[in-house]
C-alpha positions as CSV (number, residue, x, y, z in Angstrom):
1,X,116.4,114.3,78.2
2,X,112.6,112.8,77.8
3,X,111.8,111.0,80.9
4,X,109.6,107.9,80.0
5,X,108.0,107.9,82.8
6,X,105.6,105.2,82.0
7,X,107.4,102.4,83.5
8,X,105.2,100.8,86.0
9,X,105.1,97.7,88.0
10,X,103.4,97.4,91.2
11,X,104.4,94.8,93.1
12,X,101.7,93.4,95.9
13,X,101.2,89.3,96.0
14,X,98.1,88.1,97.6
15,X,96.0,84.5,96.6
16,X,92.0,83.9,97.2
17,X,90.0,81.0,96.7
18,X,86.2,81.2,95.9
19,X,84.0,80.1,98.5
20,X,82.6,77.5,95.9
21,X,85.3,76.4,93.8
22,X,89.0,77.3,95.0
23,X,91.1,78.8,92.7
24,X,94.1,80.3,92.9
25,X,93.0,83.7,90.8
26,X,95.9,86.3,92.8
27,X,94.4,90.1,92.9
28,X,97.6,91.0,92.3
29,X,98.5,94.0,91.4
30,X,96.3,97.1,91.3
31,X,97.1,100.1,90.6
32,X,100.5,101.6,90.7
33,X,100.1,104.5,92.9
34,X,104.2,105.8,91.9
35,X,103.8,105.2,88.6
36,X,101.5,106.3,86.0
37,X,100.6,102.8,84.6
38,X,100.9,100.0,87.0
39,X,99.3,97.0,86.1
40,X,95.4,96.5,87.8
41,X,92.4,98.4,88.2
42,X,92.5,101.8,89.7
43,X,93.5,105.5,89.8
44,X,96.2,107.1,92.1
45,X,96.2,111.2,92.6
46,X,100.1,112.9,93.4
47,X,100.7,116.2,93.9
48,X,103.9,118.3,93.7
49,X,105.0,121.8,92.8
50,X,104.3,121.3,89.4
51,X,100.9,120.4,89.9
52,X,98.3,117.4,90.5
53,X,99.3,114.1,88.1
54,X,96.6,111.9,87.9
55,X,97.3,107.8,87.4
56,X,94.7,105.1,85.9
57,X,94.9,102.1,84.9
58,X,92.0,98.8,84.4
59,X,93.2,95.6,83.9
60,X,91.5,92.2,83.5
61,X,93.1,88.1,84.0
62,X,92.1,85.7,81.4
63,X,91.1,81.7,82.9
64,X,92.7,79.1,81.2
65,X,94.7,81.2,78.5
66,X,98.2,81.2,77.6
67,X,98.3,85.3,77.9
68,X,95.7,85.1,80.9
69,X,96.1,89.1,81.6
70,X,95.8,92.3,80.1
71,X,95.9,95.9,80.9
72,X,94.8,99.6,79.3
73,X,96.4,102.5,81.5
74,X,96.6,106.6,81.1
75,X,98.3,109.2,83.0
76,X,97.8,113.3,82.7
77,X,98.9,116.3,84.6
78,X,96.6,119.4,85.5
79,X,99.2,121.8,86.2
80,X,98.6,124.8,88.4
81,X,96.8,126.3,85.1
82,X,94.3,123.9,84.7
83,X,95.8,122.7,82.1
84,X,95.9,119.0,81.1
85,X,99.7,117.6,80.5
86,X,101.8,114.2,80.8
87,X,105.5,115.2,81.6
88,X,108.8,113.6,81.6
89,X,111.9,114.6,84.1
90,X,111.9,117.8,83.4
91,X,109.6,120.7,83.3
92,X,111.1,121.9,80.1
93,X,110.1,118.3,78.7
94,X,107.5,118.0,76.2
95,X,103.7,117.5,77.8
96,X,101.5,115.6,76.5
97,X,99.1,112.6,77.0
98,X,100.6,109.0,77.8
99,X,99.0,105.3,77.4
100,X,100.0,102.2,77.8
101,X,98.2,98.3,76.5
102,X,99.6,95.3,77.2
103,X,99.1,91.4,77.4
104,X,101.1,89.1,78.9
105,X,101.2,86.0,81.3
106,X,100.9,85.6,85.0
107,X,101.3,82.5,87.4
108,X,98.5,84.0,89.8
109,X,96.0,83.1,87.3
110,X,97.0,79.6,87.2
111,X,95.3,76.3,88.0
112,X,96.8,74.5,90.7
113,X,94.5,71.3,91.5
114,X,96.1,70.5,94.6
115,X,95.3,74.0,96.0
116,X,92.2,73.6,94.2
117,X,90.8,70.2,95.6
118,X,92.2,70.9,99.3
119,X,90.8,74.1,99.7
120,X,87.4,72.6,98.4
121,X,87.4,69.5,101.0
122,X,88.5,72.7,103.8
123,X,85.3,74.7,102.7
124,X,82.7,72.1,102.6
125,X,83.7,70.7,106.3
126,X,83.5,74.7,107.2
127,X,80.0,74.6,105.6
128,X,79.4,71.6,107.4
129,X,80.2,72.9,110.7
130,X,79.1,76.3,110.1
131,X,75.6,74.5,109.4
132,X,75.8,72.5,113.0
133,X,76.5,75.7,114.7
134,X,73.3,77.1,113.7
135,X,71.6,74.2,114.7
136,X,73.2,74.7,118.0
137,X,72.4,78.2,118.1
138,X,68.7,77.6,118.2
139,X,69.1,74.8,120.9
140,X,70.7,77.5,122.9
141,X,68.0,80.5,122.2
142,X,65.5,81.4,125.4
143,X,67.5,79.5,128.2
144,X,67.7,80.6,131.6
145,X,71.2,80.8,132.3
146,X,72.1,81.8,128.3
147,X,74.5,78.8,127.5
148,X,77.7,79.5,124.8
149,X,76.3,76.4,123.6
150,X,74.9,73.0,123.9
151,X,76.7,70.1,121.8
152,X,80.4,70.3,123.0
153,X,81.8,69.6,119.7
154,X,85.6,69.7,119.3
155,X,87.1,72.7,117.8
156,X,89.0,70.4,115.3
157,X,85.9,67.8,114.6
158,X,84.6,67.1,111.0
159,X,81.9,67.2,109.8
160,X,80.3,63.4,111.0
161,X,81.4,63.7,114.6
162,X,79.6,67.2,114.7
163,X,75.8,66.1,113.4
164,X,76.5,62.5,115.6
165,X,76.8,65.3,118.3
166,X,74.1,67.4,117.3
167,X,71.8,65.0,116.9
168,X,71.8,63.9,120.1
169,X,72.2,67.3,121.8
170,X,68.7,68.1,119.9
171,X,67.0,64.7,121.4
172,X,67.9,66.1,125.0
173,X,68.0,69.9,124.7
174,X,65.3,70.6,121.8
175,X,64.7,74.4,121.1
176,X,62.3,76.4,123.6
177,X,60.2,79.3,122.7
178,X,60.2,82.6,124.4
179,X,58.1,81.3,126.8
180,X,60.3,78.9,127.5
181,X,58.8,76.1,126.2
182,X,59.6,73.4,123.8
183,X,59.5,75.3,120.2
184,X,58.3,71.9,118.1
185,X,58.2,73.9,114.8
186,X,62.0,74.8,115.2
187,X,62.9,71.3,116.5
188,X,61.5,70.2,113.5
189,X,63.2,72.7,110.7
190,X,66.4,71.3,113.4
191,X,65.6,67.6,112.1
192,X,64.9,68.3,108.7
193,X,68.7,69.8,108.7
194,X,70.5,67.6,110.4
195,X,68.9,64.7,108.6
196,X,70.4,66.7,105.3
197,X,73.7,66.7,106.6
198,X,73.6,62.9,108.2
199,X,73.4,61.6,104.5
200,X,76.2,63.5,103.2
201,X,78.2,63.8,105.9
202,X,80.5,60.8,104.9
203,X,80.9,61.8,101.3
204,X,81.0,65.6,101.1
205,X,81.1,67.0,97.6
206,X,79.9,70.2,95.9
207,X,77.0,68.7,94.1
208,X,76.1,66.6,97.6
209,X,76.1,70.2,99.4
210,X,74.2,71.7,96.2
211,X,71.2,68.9,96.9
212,X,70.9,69.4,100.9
213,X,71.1,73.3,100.2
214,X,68.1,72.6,97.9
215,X,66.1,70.9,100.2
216,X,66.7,73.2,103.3
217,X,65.5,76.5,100.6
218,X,62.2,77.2,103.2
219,X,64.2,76.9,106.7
220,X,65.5,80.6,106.3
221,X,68.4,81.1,108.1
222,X,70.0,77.9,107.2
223,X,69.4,78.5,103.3
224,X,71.3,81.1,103.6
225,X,74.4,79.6,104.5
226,X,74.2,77.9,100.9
227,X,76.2,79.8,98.0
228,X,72.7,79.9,95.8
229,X,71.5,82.1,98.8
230,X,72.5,85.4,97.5
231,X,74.0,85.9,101.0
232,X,77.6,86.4,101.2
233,X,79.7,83.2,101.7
234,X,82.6,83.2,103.8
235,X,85.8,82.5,101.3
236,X,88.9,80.2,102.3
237,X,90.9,82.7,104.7
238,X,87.5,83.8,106.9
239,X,87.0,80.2,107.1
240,X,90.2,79.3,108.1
241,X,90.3,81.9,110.6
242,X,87.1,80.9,112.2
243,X,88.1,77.3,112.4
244,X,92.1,76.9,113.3
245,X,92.0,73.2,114.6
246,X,90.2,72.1,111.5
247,X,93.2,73.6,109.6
248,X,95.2,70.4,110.7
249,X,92.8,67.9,110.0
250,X,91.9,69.2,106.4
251,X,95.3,70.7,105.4
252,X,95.1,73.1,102.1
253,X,98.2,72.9,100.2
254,X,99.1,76.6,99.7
255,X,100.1,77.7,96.3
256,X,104.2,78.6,96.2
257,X,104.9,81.8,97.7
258,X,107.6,82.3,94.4
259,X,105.7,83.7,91.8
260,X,106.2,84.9,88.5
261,X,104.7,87.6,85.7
262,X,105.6,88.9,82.8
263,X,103.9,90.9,79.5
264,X,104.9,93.3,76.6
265,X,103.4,96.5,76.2
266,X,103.0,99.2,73.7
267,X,103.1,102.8,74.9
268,X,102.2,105.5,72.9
269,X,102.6,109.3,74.0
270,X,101.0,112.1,72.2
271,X,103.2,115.0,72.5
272,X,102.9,118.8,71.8
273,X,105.0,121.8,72.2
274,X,105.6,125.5,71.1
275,X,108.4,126.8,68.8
276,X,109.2,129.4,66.6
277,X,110.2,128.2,63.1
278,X,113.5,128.8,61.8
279,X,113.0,130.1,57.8
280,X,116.9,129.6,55.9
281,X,119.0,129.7,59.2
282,X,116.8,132.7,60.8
283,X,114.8,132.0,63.5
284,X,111.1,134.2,62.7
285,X,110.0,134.7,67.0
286,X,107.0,136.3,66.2
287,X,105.6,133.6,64.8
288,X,104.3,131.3,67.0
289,X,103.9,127.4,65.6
290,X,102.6,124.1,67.4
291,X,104.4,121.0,67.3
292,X,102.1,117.6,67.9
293,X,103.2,114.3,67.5
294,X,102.3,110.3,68.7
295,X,105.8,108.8,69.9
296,X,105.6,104.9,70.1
297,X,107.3,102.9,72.6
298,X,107.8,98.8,73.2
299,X,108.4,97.5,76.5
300,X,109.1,93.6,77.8
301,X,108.5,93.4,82.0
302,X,109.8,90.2,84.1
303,X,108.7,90.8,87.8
304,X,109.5,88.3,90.3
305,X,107.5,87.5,94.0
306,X,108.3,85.8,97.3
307,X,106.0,86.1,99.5
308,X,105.8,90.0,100.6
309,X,109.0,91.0,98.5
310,X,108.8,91.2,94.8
311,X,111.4,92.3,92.0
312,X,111.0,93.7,88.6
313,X,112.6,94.9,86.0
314,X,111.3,96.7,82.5
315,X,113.7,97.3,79.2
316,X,112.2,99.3,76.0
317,X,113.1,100.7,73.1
318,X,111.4,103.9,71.6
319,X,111.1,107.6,70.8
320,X,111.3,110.4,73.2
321,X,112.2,114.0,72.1
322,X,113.9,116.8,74.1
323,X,112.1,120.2,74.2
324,X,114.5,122.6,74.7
325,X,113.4,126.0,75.6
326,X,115.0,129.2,75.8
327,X,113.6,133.2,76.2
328,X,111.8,134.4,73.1
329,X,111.6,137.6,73.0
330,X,109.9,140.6,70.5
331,X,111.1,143.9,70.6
332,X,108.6,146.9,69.4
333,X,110.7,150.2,68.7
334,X,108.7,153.6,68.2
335,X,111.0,156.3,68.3
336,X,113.2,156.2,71.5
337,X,110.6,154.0,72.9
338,X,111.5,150.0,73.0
339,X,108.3,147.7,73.7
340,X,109.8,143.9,74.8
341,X,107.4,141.6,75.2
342,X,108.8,137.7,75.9
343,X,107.8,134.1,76.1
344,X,109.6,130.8,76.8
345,X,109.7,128.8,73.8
346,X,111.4,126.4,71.5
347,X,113.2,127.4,68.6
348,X,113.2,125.4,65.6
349,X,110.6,122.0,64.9
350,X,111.7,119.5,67.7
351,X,113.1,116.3,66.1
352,X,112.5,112.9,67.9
353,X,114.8,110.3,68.6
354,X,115.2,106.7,69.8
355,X,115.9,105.7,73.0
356,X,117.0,102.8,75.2
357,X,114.5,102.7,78.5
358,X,115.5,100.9,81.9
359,X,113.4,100.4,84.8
360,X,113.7,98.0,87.9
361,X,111.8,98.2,91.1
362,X,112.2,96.4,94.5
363,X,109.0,96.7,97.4
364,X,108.4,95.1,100.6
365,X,104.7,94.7,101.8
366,X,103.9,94.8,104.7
367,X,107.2,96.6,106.1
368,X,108.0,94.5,109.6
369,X,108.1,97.3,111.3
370,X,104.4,96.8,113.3
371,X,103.7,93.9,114.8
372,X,100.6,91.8,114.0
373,X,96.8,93.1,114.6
374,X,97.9,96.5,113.4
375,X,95.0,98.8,111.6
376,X,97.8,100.1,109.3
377,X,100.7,98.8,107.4
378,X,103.6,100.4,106.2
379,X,105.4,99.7,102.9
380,X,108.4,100.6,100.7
381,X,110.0,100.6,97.1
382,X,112.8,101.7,95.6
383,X,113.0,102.0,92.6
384,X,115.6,103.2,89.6
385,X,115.1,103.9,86.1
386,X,117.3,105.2,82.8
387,X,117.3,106.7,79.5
388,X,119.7,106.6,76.9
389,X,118.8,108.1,73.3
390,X,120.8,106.7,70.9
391,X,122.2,110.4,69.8
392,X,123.7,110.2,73.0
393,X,123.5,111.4,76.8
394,X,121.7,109.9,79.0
395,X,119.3,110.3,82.0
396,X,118.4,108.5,85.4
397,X,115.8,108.7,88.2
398,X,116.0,106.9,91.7
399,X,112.9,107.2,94.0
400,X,111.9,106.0,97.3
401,X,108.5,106.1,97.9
402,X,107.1,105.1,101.4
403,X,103.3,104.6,102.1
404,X,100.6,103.2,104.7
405,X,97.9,101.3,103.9
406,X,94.9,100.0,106.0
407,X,96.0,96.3,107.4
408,X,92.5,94.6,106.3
409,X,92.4,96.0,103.0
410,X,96.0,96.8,101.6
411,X,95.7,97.8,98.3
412,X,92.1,99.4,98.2
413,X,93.5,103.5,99.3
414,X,96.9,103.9,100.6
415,X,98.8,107.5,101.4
416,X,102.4,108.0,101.6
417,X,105.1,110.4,100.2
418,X,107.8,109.8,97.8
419,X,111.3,111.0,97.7
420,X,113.1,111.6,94.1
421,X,116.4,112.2,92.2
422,X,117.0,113.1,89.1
423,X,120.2,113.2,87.2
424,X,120.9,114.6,83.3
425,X,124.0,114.9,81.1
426,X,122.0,116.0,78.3
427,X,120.7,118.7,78.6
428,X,123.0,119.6,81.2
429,X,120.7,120.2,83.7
430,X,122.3,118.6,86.3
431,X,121.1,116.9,89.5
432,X,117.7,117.9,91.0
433,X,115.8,116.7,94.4
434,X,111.7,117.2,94.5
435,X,109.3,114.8,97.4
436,X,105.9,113.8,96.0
437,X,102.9,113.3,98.0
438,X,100.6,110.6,96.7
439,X,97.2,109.3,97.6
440,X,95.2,106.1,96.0
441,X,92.0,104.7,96.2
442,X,90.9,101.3,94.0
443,X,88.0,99.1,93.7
444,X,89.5,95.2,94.1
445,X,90.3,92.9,91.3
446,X,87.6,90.9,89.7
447,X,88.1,87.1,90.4
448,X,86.5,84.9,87.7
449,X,84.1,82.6,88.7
């Protein structure tokens, strides 16, 4: 029985907000790194006894779109040959080369203006403050003790009650030079910015931050604080981080930890195999023929987070063919001497069929198992799939892959091994146990500006 072997769904959840204007644009889900075509960008290497299989996959979201997402992935096997080969659940299965397109619709990529607006107000009084703190830094420059600071501004204040404080920290404590003198030409580029900040201060918007950026463009350090800097800008979670008090004064309603995606997807797999042709009953083995063919496949996903679980399931309908191979042998006779040379092949043209395709997957990510400030982060899925040609039999596959990943960047290389079973009632090959190592690296999903 042809294992599909293309069902894929990764299932990692996370939500970022663009420094400038908060969206909620999920990088969810990169690459699948146990199984060949997971939705996102990225390429996953496994290796087993039967050599190295290779996973890729590039997928894009689409603003404001009813389908907002697609995806294009591959998968390929170099076997211990060097030879280039997609293979089902058995090693008898046809090889071959496997794709997979698809569109579909995603919640991630949805507008949510409450998330939208209050993460906005949340970054521009972190601008705010993170402008004042530069002021503060040069008031604090070339004294003798070194001061942590010099306005005591509270860690939850906005954005007026910091310049108020400011302002009159820089009329008693203005900058000094190295010397140790009063700096005028900083206490002035000071002025300039604090002056920006006192008329917008009470009325912070976007395009009021985009006019006092403007005007600050020749004070340097504080220009780059401003998005059209060039300079990287903190985004929503660095901010939040960096200012915890303000969190309860300028509350950012999260987006729903339930989400929800789903998308239809075409895969076809070009197959090939070896057979000897069978001429009016006889089977002719010393002729060797090659069988190629594109099998077509349709499959519907549905896959279900909360927060760092997430469910999904995959039904499909398509072809799959069984390549069943037996000793092929030649035999050479020259007197009393016999000559047998033999090869493994099929015999007869193998004949495709239709097949019902199952698929469901369960992961948890992060695992609790570590507690919090760890550099690496354990996760798990299990997950179960199952073919049934319609000319009857039937096959099934559970697998438990377990893999780490580095805490600050979770989806961009993880490492693990994966445990799986396979069971067949036609062919009867019966039950069979193999473990997987895998390894992933991936660049991060674009965000849309």
């Amino acid at each position: 029985m042809s294992k599909h072997n293309f069902l894929a769904i990764l299932l990692a959840v996370s939500a970022s907000a663009s420094a400038q204007a908060p969206q909620d644009k999920g990088s969810d889900a990169t690459q699948s790194f146990v199984s060949p075509l997971g939705l996102g960008t990225g390429a996953t290497l496994a290796v087993t006894s039967k050599g190295t299989d290779v996973k890729a996959a590039v997928a894009r979201q689409i603003a404001n779109s009813a389908i907002n997402f697609w995806q294009v992935g591959f998968s390929g096997t170099t076997d211990k040959n060097g030879q280039a080969a997609v293979y089902s659940s058995r090693d008898s299965d046809a090889p071959g080369f496997k794709a997979k397109v698809g569109v579909g619709w995603s919640s991630f990529a949805k507008l949510r203006p409450a998330y939208t607006r209050s993460a906005a107000d949340f970054l521009l009084q972190a601008w705010c403050r993170d402008m004042v703190t530069a002021v503060d830094k040069t008031l604090r420059a070339n004294r003798t003790p070194p001061v942590d600071y010099v306005a005591n501004i509270p860690a939850g204040a906005l954005c007026r009650e910091a310049v108020d404080l400011e302002r009159a920290a820089l009329g008693v404590s203005p900058p000094l030079n190295p010397s140790g003198l009063p700096d005028d030409g900083a206490a002035k580029v000071d002025a300039i910015v604090l002056k920006q900040l006192d008329g917008i201060a009470d009325s912070l918007t976007p395009e009021n931050k985009r006019t006092a950026c403007l005007a600050l463009k020749v004070t340097g350090a504080f220009w780059d604080l401003c998005p059209d800097s060039g300079k990287k800008i903190k985004d929503l979670s660095d901010q939040q981080k960096a200012y915890p008090d303000l969190r309860t004064m300028v509350p950012v309603v999260p987006p729903s930890k339930f989400q929800a995606k789903l998308w239809a997807s075409w895969s076809p797999t070009l197959n090939s195999a070896s057979y000897r042709p069978v001429t009016n009953g006889v089977a002719d083995l010393s002729s060797k023929q090659n069988w190629t063919k594109l099998l077509n496949a349709g499959l519907g996903d549905i896959v279900l987070y909360y927060g760092p679980v997430a469910f999904g399931v995959e039904g499909g309908y398509g072809q799959t063919v069984q390549i069943k191979t037996q000793n092929v042998c030649n035999n050479t006779t020259s007197g009393t001497y016999i000559a047998q040379q033999c090869d493994t092949a099929m015999v007869g043209m193998p004949q495709p069929s239709n097949s019902w395709l199952l698929s469901s997957v369960l992961q948890v990510t992060p695992l609790p198992v570590l507690g919090k400030g760890a550099t690496i982060v354990p996760g798990a899925q299990v997950q179960y799939s199952y073919s049934a040609p319609t000319t009857g039999g039937h096959s099934s596959e559970l697998a438990l892959p377990i893999y780490l990943a580095p805490a600050l960047s979770p989806m961009s290389f993880v490492f693990g091994v994966q445990p799986t079973w396979d069971w067949n009632t036609d062919p009867k090959i019966g039950n069979r146990f193999f473990v997987s190592l895998f390894v992933g690296a991936r660049p991060s999903v674009s965000k849309e500006k």
